[in-house]
N, C-alpha and C positions, 0 to 999 in steps of 0.2 A: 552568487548565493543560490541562485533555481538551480545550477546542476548539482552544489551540494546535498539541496534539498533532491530531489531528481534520482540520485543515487541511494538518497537514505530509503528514500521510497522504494525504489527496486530489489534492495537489501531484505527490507522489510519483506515485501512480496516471497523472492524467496525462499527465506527464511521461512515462513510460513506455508508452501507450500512443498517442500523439504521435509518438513515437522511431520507434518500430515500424511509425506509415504514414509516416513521412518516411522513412525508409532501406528504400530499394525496392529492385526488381530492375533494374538499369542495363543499357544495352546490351555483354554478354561476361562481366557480372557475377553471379552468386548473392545472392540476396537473404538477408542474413546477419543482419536483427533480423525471424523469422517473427512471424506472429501467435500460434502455439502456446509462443515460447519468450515473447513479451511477454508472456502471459495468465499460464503459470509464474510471472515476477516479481511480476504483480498476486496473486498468490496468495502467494507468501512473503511479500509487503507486509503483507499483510491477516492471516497469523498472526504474524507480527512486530506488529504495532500491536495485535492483540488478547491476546498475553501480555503487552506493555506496561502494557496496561490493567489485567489482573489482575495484574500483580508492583503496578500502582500501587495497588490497591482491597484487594491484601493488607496492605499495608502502612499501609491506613486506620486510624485508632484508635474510628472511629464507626461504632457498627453502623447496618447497613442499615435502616429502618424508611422503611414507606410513608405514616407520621402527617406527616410531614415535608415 
């Protein structure tokens, strides 16, 4: 399940940073997805997937041990 998760995240990333050099500045137009507001998104992506992680690793029943 984490590398599904793991993947969807990366997808997301970018996809999102993709978006952001395809939607440019056009001739009379403003360029309305900057690089500053894409990098924003990758950043709430990236604490979104990482409380993911820990709501998922709380909810473990097996403690963590490096013997394993």
């Amino acid at each position: 399940m984490k590398t599904t998760e793991f993947f969807a995240y990366l997808a997301s990333v970018v996809a999102v940073l993709i978006a952001s050099m395809v939607v440019g500045t056009e001739d009379g137009h403003a360029d309305y997805f900057r690089a500053d507001k894409a990098w924003l998104y990758v950043v709430i992506l990236t604490v979104g997937y990482m409380i993911s992680r820990g709501l998922a690793k709380s909810g473990s029943r097996e403690p963590y041990d490096e013997s394993h």
